[in-house]
mmCIF entry with sequence, helices, sheets and N, C-alpha, C, O atoms, coordinates in Angstrom:
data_MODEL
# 
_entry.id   MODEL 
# 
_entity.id                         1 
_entity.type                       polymer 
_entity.pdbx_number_of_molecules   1 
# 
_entity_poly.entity_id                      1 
_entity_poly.type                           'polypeptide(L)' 
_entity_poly.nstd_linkage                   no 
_entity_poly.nstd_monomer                   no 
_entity_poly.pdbx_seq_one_letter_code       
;(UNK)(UNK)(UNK)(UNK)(UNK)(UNK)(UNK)(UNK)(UNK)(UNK)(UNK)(UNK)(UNK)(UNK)(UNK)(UNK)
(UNK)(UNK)(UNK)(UNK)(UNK)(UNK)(UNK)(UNK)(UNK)(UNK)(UNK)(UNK)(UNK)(UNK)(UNK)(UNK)
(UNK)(UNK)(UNK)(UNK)(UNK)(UNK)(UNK)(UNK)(UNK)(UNK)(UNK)(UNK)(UNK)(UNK)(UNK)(UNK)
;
_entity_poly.pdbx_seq_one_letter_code_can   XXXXXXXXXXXXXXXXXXXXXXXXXXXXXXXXXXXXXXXXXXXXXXXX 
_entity_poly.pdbx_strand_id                 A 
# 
loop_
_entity_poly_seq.entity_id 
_entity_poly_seq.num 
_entity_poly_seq.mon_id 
_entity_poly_seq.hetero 
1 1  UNK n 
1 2  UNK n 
1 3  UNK n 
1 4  UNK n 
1 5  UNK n 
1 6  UNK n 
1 7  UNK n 
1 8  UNK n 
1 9  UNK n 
1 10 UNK n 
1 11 UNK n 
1 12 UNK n 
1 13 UNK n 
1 14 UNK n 
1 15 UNK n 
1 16 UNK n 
1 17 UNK n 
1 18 UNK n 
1 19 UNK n 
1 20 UNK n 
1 21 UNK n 
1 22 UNK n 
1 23 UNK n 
1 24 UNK n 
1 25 UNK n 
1 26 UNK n 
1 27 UNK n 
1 28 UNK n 
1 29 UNK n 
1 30 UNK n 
1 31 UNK n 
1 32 UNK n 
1 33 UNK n 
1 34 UNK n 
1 35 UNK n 
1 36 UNK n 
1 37 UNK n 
1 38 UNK n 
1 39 UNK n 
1 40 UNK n 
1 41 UNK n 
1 42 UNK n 
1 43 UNK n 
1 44 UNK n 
1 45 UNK n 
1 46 UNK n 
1 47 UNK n 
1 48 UNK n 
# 
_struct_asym.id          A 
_struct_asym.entity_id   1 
# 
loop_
_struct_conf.conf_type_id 
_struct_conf.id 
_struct_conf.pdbx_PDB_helix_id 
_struct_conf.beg_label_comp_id 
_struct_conf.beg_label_asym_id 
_struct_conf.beg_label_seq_id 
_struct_conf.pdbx_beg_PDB_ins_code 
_struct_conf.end_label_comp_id 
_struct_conf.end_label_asym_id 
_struct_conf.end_label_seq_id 
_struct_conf.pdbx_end_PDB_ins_code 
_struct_conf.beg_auth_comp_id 
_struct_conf.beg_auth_asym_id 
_struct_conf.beg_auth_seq_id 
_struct_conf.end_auth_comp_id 
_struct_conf.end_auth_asym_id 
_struct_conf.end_auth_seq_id 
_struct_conf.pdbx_PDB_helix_class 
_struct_conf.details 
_struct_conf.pdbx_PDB_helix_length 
HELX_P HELX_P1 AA1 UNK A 6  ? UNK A 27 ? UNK A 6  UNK A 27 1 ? 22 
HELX_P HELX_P2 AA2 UNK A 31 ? UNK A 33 ? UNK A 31 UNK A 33 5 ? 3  
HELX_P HELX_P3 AA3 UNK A 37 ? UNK A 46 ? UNK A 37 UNK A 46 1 ? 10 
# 
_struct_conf_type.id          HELX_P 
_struct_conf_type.criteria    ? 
_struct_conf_type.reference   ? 
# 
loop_
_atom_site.group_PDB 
_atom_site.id 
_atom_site.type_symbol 
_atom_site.label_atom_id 
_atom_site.label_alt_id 
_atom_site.label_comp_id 
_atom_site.label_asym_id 
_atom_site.label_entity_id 
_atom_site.label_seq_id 
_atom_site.pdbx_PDB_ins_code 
_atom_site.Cartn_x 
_atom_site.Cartn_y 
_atom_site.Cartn_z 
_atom_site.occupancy 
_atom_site.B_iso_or_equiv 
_atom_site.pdbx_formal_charge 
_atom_site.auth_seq_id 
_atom_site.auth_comp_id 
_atom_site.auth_asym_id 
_atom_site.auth_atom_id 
_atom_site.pdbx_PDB_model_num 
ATOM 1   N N  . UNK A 1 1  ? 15.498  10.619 -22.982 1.00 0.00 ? 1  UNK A N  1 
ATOM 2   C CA . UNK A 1 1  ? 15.487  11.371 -21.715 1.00 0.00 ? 1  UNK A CA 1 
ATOM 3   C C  . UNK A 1 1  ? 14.137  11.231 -21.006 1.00 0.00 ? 1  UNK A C  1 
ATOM 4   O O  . UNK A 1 1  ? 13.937  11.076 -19.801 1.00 0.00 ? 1  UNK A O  1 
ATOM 5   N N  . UNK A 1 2  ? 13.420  11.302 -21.820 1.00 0.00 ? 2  UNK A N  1 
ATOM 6   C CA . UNK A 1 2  ? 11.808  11.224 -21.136 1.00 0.00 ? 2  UNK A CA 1 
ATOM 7   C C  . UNK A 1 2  ? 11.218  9.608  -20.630 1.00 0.00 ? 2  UNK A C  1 
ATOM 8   O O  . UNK A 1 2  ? 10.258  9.433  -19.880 1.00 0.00 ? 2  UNK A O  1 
ATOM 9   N N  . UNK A 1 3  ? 11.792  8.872  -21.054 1.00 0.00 ? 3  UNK A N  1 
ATOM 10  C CA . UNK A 1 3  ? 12.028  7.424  -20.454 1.00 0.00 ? 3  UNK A CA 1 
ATOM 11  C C  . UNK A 1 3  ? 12.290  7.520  -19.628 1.00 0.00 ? 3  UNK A C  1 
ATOM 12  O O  . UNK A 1 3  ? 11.385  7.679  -18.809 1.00 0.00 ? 3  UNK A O  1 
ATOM 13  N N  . UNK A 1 4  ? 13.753  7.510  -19.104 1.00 0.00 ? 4  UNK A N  1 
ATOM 14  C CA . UNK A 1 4  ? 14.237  7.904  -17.886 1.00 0.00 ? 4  UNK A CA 1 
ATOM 15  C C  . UNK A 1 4  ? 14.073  8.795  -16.762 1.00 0.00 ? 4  UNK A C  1 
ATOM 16  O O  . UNK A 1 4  ? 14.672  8.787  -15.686 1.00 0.00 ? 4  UNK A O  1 
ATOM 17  N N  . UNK A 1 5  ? 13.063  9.653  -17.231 1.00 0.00 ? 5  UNK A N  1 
ATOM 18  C CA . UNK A 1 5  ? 12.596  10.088 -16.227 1.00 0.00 ? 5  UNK A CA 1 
ATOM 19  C C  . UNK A 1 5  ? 10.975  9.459  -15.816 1.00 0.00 ? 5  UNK A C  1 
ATOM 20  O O  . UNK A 1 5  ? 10.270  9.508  -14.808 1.00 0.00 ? 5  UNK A O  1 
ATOM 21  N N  . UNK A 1 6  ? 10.896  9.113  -16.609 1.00 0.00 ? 6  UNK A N  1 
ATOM 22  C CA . UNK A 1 6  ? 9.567   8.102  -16.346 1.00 0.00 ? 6  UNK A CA 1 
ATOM 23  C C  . UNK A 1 6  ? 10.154  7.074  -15.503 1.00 0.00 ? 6  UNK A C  1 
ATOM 24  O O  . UNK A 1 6  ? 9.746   6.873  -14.360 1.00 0.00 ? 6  UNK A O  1 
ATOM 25  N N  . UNK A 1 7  ? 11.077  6.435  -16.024 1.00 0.00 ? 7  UNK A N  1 
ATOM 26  C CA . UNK A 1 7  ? 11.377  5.099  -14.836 1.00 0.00 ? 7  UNK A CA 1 
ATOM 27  C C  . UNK A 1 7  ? 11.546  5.568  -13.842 1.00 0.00 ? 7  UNK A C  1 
ATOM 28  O O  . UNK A 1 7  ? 10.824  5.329  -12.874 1.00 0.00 ? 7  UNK A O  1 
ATOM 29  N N  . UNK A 1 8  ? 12.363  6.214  -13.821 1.00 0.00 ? 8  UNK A N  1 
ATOM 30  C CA . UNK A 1 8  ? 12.726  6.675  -12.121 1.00 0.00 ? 8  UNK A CA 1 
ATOM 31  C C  . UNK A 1 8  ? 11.588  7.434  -11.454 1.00 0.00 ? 8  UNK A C  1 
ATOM 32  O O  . UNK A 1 8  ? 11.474  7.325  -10.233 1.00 0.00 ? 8  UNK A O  1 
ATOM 33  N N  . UNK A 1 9  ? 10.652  8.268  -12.205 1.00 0.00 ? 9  UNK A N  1 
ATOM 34  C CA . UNK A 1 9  ? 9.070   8.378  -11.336 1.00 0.00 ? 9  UNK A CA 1 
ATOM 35  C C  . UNK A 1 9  ? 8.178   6.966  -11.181 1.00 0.00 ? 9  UNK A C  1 
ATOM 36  O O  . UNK A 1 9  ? 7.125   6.785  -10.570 1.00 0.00 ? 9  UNK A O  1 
ATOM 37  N N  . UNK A 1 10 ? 8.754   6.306  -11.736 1.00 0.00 ? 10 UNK A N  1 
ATOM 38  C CA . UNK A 1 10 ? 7.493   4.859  -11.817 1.00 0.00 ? 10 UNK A CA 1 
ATOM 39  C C  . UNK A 1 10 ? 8.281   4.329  -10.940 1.00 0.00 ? 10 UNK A C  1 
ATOM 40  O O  . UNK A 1 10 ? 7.493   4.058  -10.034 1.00 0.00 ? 10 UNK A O  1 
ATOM 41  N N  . UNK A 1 11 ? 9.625   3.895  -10.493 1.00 0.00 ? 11 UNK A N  1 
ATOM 42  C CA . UNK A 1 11 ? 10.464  3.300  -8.942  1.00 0.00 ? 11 UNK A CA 1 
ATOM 43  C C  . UNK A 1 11 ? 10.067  3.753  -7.846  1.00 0.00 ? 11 UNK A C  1 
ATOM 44  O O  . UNK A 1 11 ? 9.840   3.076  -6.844  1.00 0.00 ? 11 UNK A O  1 
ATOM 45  N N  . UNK A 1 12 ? 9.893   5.563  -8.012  1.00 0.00 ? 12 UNK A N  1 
ATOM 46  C CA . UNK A 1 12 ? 9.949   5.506  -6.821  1.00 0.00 ? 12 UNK A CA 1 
ATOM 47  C C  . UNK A 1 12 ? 8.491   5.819  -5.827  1.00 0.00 ? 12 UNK A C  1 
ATOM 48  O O  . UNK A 1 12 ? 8.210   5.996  -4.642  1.00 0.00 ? 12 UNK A O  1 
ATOM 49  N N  . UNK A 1 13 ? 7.728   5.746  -7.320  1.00 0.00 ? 13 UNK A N  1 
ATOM 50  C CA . UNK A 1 13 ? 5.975   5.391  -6.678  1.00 0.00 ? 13 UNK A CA 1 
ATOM 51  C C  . UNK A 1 13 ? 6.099   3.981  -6.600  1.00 0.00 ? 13 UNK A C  1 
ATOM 52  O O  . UNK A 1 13 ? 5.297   3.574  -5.758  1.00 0.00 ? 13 UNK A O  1 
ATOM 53  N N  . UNK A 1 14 ? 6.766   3.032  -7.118  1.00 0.00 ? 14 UNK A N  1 
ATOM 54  C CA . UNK A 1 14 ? 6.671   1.511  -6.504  1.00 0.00 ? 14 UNK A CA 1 
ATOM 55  C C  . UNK A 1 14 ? 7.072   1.114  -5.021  1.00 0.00 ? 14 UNK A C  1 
ATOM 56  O O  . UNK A 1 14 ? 6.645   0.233  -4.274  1.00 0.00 ? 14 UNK A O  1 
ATOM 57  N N  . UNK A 1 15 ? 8.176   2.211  -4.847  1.00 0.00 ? 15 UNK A N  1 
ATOM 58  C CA . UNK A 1 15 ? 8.681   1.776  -3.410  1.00 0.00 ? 15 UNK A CA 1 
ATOM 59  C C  . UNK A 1 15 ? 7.822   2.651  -2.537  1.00 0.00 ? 15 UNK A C  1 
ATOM 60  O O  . UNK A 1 15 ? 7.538   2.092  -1.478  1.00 0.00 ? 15 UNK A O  1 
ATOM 61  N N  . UNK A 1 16 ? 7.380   3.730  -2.659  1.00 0.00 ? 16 UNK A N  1 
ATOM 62  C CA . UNK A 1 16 ? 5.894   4.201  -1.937  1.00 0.00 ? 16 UNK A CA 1 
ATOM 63  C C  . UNK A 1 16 ? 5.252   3.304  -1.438  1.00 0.00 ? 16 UNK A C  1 
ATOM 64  O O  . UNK A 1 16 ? 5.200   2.942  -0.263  1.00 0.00 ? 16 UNK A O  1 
ATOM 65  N N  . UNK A 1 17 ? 4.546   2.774  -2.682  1.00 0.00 ? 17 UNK A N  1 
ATOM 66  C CA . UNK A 1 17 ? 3.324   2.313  -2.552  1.00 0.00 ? 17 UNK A CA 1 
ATOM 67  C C  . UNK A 1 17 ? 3.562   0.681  -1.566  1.00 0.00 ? 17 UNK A C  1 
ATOM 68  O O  . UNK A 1 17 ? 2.780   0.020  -0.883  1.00 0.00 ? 17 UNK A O  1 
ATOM 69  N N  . UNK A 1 18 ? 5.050   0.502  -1.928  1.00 0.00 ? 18 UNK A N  1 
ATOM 70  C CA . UNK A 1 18 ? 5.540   -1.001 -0.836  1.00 0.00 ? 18 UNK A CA 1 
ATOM 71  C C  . UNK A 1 18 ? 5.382   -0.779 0.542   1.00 0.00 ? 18 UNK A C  1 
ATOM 72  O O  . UNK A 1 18 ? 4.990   -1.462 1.487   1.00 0.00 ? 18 UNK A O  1 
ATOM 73  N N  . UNK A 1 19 ? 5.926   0.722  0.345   1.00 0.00 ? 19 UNK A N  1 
ATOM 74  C CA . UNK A 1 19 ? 6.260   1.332  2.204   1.00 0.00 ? 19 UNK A CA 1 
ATOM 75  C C  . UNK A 1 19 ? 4.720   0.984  2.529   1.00 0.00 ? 19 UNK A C  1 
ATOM 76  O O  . UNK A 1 19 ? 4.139   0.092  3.147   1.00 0.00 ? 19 UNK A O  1 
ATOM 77  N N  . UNK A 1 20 ? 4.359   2.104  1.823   1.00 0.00 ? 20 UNK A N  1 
ATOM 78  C CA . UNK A 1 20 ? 2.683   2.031  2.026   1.00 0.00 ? 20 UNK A CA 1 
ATOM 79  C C  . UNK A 1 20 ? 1.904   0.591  2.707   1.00 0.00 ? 20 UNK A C  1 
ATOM 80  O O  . UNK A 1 20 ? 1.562   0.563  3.889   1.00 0.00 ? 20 UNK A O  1 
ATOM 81  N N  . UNK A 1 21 ? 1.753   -0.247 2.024   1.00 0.00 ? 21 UNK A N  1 
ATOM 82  C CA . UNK A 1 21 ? 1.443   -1.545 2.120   1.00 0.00 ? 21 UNK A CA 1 
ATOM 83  C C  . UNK A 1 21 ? 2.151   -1.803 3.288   1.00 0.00 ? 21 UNK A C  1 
ATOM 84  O O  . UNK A 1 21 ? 1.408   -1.830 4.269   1.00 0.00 ? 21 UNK A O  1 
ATOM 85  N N  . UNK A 1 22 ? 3.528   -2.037 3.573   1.00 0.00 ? 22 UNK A N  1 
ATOM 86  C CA . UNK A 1 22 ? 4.147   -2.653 4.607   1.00 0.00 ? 22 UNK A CA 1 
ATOM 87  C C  . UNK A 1 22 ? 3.319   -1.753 6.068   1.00 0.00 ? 22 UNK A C  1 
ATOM 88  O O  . UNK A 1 22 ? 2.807   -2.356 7.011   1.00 0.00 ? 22 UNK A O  1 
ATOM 89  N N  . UNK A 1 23 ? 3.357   -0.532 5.959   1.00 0.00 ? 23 UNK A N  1 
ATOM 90  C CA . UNK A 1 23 ? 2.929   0.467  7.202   1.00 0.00 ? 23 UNK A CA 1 
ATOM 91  C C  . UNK A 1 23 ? 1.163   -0.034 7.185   1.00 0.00 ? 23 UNK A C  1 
ATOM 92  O O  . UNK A 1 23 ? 0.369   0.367  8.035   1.00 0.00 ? 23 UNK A O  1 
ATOM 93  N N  . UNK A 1 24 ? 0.907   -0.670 6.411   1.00 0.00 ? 24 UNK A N  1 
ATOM 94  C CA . UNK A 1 24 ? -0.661  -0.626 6.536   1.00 0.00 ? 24 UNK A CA 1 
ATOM 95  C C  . UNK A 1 24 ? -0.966  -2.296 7.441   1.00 0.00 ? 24 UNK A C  1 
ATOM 96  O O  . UNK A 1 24 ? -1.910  -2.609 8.167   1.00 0.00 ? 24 UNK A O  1 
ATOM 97  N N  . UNK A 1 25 ? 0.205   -3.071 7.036   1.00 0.00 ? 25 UNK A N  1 
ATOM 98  C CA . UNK A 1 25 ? 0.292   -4.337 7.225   1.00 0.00 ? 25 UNK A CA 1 
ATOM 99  C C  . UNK A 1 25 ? 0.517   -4.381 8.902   1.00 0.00 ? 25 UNK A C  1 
ATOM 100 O O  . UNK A 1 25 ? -0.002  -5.250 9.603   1.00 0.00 ? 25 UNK A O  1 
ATOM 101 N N  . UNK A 1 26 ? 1.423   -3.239 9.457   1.00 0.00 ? 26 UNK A N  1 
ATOM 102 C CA . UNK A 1 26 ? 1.864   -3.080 10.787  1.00 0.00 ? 26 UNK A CA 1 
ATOM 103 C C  . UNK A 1 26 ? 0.793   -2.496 11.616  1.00 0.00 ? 26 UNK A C  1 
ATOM 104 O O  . UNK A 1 26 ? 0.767   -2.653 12.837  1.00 0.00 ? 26 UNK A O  1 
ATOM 105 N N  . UNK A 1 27 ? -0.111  -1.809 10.945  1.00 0.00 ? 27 UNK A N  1 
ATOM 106 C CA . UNK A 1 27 ? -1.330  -1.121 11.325  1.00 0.00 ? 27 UNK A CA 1 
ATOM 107 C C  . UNK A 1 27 ? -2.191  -1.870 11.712  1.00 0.00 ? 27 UNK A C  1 
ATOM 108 O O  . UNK A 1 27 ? -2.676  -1.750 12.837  1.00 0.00 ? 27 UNK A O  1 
ATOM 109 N N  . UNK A 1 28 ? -2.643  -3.001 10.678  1.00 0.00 ? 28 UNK A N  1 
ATOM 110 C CA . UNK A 1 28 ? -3.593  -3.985 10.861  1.00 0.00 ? 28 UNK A CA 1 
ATOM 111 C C  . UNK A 1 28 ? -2.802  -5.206 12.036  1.00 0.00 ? 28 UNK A C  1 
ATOM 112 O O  . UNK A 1 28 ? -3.721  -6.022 12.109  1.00 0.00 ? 28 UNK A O  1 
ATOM 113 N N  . UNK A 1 29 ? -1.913  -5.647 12.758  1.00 0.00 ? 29 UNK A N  1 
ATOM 114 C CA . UNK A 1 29 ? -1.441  -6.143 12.909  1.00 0.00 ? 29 UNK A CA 1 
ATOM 115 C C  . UNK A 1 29 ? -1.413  -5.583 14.985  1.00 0.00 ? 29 UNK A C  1 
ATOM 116 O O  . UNK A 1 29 ? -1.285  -6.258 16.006  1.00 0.00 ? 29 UNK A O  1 
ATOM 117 N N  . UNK A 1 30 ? -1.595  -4.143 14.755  1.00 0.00 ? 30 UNK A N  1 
ATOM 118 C CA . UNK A 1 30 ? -2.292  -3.739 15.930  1.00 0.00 ? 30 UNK A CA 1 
ATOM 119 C C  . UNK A 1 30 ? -3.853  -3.823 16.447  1.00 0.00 ? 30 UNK A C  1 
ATOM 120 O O  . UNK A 1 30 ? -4.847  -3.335 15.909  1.00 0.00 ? 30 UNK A O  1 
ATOM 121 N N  . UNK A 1 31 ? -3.755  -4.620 17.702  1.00 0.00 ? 31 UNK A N  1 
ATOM 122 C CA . UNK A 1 31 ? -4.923  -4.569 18.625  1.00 0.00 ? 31 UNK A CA 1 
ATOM 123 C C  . UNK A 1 31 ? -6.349  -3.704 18.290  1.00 0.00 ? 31 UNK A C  1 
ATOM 124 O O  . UNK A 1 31 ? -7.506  -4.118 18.221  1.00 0.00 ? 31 UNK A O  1 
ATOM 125 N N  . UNK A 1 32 ? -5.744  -2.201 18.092  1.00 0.00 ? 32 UNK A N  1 
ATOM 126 C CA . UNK A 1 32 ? -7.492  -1.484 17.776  1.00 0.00 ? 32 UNK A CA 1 
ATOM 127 C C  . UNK A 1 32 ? -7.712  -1.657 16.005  1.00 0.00 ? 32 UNK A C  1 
ATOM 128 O O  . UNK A 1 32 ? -8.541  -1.058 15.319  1.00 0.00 ? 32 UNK A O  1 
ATOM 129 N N  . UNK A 1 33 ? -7.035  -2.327 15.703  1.00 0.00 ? 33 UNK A N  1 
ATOM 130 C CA . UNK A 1 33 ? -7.514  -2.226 13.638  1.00 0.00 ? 33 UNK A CA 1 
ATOM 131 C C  . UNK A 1 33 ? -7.648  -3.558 13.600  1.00 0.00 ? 33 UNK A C  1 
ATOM 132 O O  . UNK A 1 33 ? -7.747  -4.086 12.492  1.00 0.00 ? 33 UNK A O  1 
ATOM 133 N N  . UNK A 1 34 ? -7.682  -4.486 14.958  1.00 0.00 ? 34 UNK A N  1 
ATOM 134 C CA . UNK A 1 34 ? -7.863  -5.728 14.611  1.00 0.00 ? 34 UNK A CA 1 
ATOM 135 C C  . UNK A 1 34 ? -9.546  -6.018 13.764  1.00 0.00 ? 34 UNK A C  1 
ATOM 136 O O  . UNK A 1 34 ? -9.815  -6.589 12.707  1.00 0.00 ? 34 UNK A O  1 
ATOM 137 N N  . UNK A 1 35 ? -10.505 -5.267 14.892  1.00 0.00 ? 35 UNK A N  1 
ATOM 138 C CA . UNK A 1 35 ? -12.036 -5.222 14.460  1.00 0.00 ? 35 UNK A CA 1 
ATOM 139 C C  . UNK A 1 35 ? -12.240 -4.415 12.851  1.00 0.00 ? 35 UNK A C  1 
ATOM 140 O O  . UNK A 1 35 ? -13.202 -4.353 12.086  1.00 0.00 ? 35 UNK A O  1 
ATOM 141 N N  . UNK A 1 36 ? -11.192 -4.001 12.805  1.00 0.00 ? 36 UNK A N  1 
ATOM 142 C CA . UNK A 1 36 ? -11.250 -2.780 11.332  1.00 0.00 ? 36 UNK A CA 1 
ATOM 143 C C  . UNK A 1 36 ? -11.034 -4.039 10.313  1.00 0.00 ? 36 UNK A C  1 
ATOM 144 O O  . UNK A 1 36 ? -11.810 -4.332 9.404   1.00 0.00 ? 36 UNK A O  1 
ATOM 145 N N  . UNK A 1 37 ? -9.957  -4.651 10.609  1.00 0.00 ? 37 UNK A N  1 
ATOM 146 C CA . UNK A 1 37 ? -9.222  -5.318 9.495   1.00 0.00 ? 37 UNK A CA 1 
ATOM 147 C C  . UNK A 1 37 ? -9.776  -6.220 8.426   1.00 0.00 ? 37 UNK A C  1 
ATOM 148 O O  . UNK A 1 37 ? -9.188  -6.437 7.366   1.00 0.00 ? 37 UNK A O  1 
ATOM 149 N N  . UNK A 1 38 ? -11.609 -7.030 8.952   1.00 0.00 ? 38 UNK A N  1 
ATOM 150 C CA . UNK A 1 38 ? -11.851 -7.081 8.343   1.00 0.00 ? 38 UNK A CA 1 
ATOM 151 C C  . UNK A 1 38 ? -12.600 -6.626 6.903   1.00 0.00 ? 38 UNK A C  1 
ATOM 152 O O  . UNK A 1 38 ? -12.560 -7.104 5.769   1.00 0.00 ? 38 UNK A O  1 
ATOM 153 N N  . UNK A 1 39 ? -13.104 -5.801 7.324   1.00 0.00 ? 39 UNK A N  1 
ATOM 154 C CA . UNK A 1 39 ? -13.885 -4.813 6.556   1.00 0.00 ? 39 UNK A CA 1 
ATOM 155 C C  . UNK A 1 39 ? -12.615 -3.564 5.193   1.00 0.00 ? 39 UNK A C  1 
ATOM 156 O O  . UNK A 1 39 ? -12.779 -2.802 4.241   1.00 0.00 ? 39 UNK A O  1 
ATOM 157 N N  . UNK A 1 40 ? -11.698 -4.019 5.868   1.00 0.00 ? 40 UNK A N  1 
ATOM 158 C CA . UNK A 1 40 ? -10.606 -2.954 5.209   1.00 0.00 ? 40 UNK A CA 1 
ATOM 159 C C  . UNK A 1 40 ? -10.024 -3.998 4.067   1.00 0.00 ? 40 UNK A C  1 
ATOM 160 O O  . UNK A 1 40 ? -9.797  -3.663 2.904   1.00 0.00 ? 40 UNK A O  1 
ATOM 161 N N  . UNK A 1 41 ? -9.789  -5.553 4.698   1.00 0.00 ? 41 UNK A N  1 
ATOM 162 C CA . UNK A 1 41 ? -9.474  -6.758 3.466   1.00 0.00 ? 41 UNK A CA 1 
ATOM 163 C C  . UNK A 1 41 ? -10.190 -6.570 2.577   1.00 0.00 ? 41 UNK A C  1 
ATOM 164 O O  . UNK A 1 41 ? -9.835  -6.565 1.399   1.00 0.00 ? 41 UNK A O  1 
ATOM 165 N N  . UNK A 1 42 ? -11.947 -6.278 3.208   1.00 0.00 ? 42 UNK A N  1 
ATOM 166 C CA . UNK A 1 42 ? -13.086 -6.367 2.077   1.00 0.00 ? 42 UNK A CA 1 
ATOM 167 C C  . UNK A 1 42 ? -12.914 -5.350 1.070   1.00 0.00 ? 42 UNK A C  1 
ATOM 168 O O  . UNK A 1 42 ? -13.053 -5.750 -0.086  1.00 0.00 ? 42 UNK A O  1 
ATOM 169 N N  . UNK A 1 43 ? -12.659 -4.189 1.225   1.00 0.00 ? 43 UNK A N  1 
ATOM 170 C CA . UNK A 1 43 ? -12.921 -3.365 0.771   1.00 0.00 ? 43 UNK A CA 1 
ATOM 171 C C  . UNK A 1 43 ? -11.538 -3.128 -0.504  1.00 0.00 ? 43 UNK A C  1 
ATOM 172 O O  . UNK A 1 43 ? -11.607 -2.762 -1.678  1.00 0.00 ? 43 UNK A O  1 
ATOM 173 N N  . UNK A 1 44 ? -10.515 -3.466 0.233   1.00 0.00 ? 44 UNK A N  1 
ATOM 174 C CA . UNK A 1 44 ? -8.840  -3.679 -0.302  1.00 0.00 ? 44 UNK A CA 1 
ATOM 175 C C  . UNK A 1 44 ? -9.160  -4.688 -1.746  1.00 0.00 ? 44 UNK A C  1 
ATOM 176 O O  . UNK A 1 44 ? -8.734  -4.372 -2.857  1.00 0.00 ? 44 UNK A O  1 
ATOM 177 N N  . UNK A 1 45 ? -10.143 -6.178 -1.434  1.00 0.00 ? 45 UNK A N  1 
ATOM 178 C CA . UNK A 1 45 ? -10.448 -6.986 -2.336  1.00 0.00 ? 45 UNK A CA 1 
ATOM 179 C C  . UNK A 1 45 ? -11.082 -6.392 -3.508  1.00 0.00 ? 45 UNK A C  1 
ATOM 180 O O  . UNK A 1 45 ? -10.605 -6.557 -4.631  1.00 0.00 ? 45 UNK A O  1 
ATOM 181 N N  . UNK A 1 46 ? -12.520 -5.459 -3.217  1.00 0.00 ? 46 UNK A N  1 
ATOM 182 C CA . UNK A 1 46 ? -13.090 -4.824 -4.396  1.00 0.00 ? 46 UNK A CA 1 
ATOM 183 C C  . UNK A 1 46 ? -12.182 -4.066 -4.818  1.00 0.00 ? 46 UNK A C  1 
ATOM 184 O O  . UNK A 1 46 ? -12.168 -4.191 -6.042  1.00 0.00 ? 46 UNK A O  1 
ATOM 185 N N  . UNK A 1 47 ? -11.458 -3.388 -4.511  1.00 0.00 ? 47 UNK A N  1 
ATOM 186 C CA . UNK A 1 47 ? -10.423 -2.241 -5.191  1.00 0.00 ? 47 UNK A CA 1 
ATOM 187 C C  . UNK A 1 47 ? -9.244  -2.667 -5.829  1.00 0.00 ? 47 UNK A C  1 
ATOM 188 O O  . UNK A 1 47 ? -8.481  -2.030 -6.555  1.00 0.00 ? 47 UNK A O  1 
ATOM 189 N N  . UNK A 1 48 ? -9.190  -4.306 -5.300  1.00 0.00 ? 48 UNK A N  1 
ATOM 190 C CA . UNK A 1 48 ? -8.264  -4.326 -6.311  1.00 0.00 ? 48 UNK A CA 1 
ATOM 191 C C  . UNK A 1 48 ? -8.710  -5.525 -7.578  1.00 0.00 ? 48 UNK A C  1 
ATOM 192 O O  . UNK A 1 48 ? -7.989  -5.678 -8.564  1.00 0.00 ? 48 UNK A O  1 
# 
């Protein structure tokens, strides 16, 4: 039982964290986060 509830908390922080990424991707992809974007790659690179 405790598996299963682990998987299904570990899915649905995966699809979060996709949304996440995708909404950040649409963000950077706008005009005023263009000047941001690099500094946010940089920073995205050390962190990950």
């Amino acid at each position: 039982l405790k598996q299963e509830i682990n998987s299904v908390l570990l899915t649905n922080l995966i699809k979060k964290v996709k949304q996440w990424n995708l909404q950040w991707q649409y963000a950077l992809m706008m005009p005023p986060f263009l000047l941001v974007s690099k500094k946010l790659r940089r920073m995205w690179r050390t962190a990950h």
